[in-house]
N, C-alpha and C positions, 0 to 999 in steps of 0.2 A: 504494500500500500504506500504510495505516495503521499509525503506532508504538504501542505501547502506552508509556502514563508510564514505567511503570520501563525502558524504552530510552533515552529521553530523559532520565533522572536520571544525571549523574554518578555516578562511583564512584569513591570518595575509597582509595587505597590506602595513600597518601605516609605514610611515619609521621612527618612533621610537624604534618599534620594531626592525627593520633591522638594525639601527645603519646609520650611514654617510658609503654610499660604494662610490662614489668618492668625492676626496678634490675639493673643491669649487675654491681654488688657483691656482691648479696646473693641475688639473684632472687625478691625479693617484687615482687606483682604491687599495683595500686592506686596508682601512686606519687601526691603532691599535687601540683598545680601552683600555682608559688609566684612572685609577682613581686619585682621589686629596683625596680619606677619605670622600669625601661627596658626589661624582656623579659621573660619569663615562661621559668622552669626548671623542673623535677620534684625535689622531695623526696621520698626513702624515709624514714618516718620507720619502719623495722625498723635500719637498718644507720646512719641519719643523714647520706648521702651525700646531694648535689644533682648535678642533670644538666641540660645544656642541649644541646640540638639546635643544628646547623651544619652545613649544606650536606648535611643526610641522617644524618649521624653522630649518635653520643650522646657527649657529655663529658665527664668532672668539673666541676663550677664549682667556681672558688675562693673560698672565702667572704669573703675581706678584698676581693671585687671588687663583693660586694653589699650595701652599707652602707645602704641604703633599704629590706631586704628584712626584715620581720614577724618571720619564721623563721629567723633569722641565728644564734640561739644556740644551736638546733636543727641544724644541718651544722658548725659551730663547736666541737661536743662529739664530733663522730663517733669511733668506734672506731679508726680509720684515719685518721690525721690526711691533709688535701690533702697532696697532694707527695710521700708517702711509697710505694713501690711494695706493690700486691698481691702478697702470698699466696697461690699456686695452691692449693684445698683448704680454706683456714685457715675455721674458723668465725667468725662472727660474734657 
């Protein structure tokens, strides 16, 4: 029996692969992906949150952790400072 291509193509599900497509804070969808020189994170620039992928999960990054990173002043002003707890509700 003969495959057709699209049998034999992979199908990438992992949202590692995919990247963060909505922010976890804000739920805009488009996030950037933003490097520091050693990994590549998602920036929302709606809510100014960055996220980083590990082991399947999504994160907060902390921004004094990415000192190499272009956009640093950008998650550095966020509405919501790192470290402080969400808001169930709260606008943005």
């Amino acid at each position: 029996m003969r495959r057709s291509s699209a049998q034999t193509q992979p199908v990438v599900l992992d949202i590692a692969a995919r990247g963060v497509e909505v922010c976890p804070e804000c739920g805009a969808l488009g996030l950037t992906p933003v490097s520091n020189g050693e990994s590549v994170q998602f920036l929302c620039m709606r809510c100014r949150c960055c996220w980083r992928l590990q082991l399947g999960s999504v994160y907060r990054m902390n921004p004094a952790r990415c000192p190499g990173c272009g956009q640093r002043s950008v998650c550095t002003t966020a509405p919501r400072p790192y470290g402080t707890p969400a808001v169930p509700g709260a606008a943005v």
